[in-house]
N, C-alpha and C positions, 0 to 999 in steps of 0.2 A: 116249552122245553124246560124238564126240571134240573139244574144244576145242583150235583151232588156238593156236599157241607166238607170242601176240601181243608180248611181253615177250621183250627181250631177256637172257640170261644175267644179266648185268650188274643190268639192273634186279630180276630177281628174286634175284638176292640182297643188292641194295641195299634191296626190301620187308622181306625178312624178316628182316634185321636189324633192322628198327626194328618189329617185330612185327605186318606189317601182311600181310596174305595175298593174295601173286600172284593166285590163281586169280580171286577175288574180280572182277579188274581183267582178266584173261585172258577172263571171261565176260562182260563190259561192253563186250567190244571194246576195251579197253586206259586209259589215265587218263586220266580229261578233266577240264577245269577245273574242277570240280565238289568234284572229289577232292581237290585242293590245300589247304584246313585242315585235313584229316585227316592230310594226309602231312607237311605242317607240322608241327603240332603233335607228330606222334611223333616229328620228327626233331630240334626244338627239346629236347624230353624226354631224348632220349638222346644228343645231339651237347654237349660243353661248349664254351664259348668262353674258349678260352684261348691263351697265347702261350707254350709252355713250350720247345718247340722252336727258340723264338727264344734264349730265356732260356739256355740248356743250348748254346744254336747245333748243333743237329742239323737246320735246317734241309733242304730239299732242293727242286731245284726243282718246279716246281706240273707235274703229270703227271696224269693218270688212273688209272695204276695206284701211284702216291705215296700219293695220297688215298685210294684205297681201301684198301690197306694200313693206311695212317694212322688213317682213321677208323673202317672195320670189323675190320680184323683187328686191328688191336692197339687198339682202343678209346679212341684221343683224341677230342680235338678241334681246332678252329682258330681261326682269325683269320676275319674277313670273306672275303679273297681264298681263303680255302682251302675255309671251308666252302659261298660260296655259286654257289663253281667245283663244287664235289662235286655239288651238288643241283641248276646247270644242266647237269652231264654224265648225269645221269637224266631230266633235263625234256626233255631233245636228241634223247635215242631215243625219244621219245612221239610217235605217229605224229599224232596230235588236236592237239598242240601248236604255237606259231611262240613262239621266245623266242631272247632274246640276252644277254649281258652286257655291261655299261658300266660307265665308273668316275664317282664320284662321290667331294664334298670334305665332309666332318663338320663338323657346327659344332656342343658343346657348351656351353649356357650361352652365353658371349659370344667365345668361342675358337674360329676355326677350326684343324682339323687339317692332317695333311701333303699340302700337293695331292696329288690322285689318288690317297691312301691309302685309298678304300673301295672295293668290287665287288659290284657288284648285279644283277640278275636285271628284264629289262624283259620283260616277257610281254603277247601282242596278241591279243584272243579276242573275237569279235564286234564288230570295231571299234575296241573300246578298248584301251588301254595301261595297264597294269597294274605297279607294283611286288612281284617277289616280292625276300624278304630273310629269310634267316633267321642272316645276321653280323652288328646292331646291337647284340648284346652283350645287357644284360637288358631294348631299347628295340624286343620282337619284337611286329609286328602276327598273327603268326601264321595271317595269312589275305594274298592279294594285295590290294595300296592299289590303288584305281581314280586315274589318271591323272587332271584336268580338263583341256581345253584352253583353260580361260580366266585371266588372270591374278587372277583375284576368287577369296582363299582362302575368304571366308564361303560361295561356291557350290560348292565342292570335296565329294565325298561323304568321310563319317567314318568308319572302320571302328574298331573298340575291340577291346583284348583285356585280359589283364591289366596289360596295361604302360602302358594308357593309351588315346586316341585318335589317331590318324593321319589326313594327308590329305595330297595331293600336289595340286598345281597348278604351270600355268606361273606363273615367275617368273625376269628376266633375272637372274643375275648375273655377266654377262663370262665371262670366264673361266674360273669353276669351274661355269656350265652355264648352261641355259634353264629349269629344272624346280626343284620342292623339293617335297621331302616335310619335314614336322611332325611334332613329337610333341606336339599341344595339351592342355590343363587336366591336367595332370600329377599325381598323387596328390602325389610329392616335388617337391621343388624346382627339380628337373634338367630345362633343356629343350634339345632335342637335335632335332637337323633335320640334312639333306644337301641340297646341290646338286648338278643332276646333268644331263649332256645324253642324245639317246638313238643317240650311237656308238656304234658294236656295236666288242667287242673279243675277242680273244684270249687267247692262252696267254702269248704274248710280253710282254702288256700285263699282265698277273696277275703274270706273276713281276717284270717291273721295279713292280709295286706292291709283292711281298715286300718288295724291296730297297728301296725309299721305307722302309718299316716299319722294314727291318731298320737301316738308316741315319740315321732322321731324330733329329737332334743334341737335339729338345726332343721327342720321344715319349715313352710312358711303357713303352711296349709293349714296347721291347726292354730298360727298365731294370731292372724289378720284375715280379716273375711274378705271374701272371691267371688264375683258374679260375672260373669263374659257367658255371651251369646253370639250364634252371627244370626246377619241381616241382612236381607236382600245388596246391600252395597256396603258391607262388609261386617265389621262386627264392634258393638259394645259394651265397653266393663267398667264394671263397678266397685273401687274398692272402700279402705274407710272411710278416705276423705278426697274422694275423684271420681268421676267421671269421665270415660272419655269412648269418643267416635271413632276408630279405625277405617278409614276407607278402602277400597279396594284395589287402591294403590300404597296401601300401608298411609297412609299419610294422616297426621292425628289431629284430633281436636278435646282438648279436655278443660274439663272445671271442676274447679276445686270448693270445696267446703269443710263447714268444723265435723268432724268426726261424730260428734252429740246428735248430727242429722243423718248421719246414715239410712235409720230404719225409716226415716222420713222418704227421704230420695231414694231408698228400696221400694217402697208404696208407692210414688207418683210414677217412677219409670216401668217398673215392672206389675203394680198393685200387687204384692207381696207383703202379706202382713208379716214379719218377724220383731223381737224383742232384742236384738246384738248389742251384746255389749264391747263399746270398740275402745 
C-alpha cells in the first residue's frame, strides 16, 4: 500500500527530530488535534528555553529557516517568540488544523512584564479556542488550555501537568487583552498568568517582540543568561552561577559555582558549546 506524502518536508523532519515517527501521522491522514500532547511533550523534552543568543547578541531575525537551523541543526533553544513561532510554523502546514499567533503580556507573582513580550499559539478545533504554548518557561501545560467564553474563572476547564493547573477564561484587562490564562494551586510559590487578545500576528510582530526582549531596560532576559529544560522528573536550570533539579514535586536541589564556569557547566550538562560572558 502506497501512502500518499501527507507531511510536508519540513514537517517530517521537524517529527523526527524530536523522535516521533512521520509515517505514523502520514497513515492517520496527517496530525489532528488529538496528537498535540504527544508532540508537546517531546518537543518541550528536547527544545530548552533559553536566552543565550540574546546574552552573546547573535541574535537574528525570527525566519523560518533561522529557527530551524537554530533549533534543529544546531540544537538550541529559545525564548517564547522563538520557540512558539517554530512549533506554529509546523501546526500551519497541518491540513486538520486552523491556528494563529498573538501576543500576550506576563504577569509573574505581582509584576507584569514588558508589553507584548510573550507569543502564543491560539488553536480553534470544534468550536473552541484553544491555547497552545510551549514558551512559559518551566510554567508548561503541555497539552492545549481550552479557552472559556465566560468571565467565571471557577467555570473554566483545568487541565494539569507537572507544572501545575491551568485555565483560561475571559477577562477585560484594557490593554494588555480580553482573555487570561492561569497557573492555579501551584506546588511552589510562583504564580504566573498572561493576558492576551485573540489578534492574529505575524512575523513582523514576533520580531518587534524580540526587540521588546532585547530592549526592555528592567528585563532580565537580556541581562543574565537562562537555560531550563524539562525532564522526565521534572525540570533543570541553569543560570550564571547555579544549577539546579526541580523535581516533580517542585522540590529543589541546586549548586552553586563561580560564574567564570558557566560555559563550562553549559558543556558538561548540556555539551553546548557557547562563549557567555557572565
Amino acid at each position: 500500500m502506497i501512502v500518499p506524502n501527507i507531511l510536508s518536508d519540513f514537517q517530517v523532519k521537524f517529527l523526527k527530530y524530536f523522535e516521533l515517527d512521520p509515517m505514523k501521522y502520514e497513515r492517520a491522514g496527517g496530525v489532528a488535534f488529538e496528537d498535540l500532547p504527544e508532540i508537546m511533550r517531546a518537543y518541550s523534552r528536547k527544545v530548552p528555553f533559553e536566552n543565550l543568543n540574546i546574552i552573546d547578541k547573535t541574535y537574528e531575525e525570527i525566519t523560518k529557516k533561522h529557527l530551524t537551523e537554530k533549533i534543529i541543526d544546531r540544537r538550541e533553544g529559545g525564548l517564547c517568540y522563538q520557540q512558539n513561532t517554530f512549533f506554529y510554523m509546523f501546526l500551519e502546514e497541518c491540513k486538520n488544523l486552523d491556528c494563529w499567533l498573538v501576543r500576550a503580556n506576563v504577569k509573574i507573582n505581582s509584576s507584569y512584564t514588558a508589553f507584548n513580550g510573550h507569543v502564543i499559539i491560539i488553536l480553534q478545533n470544534n468550536g473552541t479556542k484553544y491555547i497552545v504554548d510551549n514558551g512559559f518557561g518551566q510554567f508548561l501545560a503541555l497539552q492545549p488550555v481550552p479557552i472559556t467564553e465566560s468571565t467565571d474563572g471557577d467555570s473554566a476547564t483545568i487541565v494539569e501537568s507537572k507544572a501545575g493547573k491551568f485555565r483560561a477564561y475571559k477577562k477585560d484587562a484594557g490593554i494588555l487583552g480580553d482573555y487570561w490564562l492561569e497557573r492555579i494551586q501551584p506546588l511552589d510559590s510562583t504564580t504566573a498568568a498572561y493576558s492576551f487578545s485573540l489578534k492574529k500576528v505575524g512575523l513582523p510582530e514576533v520580531n518587534e517582540t524580540q526587540q521588546i526582549i532585547i530592549n526592555d531596560p528592567e528585563g532580565e532576559f537580556n541581562k543574565v543568561p537562562l537555560y531550563t529544560i524539562l525532564q522526565e522528573d521534572g525540570y533543570v536550570t541553569l543560570t550564571k552561577d547555579s544549577f539546579t533539579h526541580t523535581d516533580k514535586n517542585w522540590k529543589k536541589t541546586k549548586e552553586t559555582f563561580d560564574s567564570s564556569k558557566f560555559n563550562q557547566v553549559l558543556f558538561e550538562k548540556f555539551k553546548l558549546v557557547k562563549n557567555i560572558k557572565c
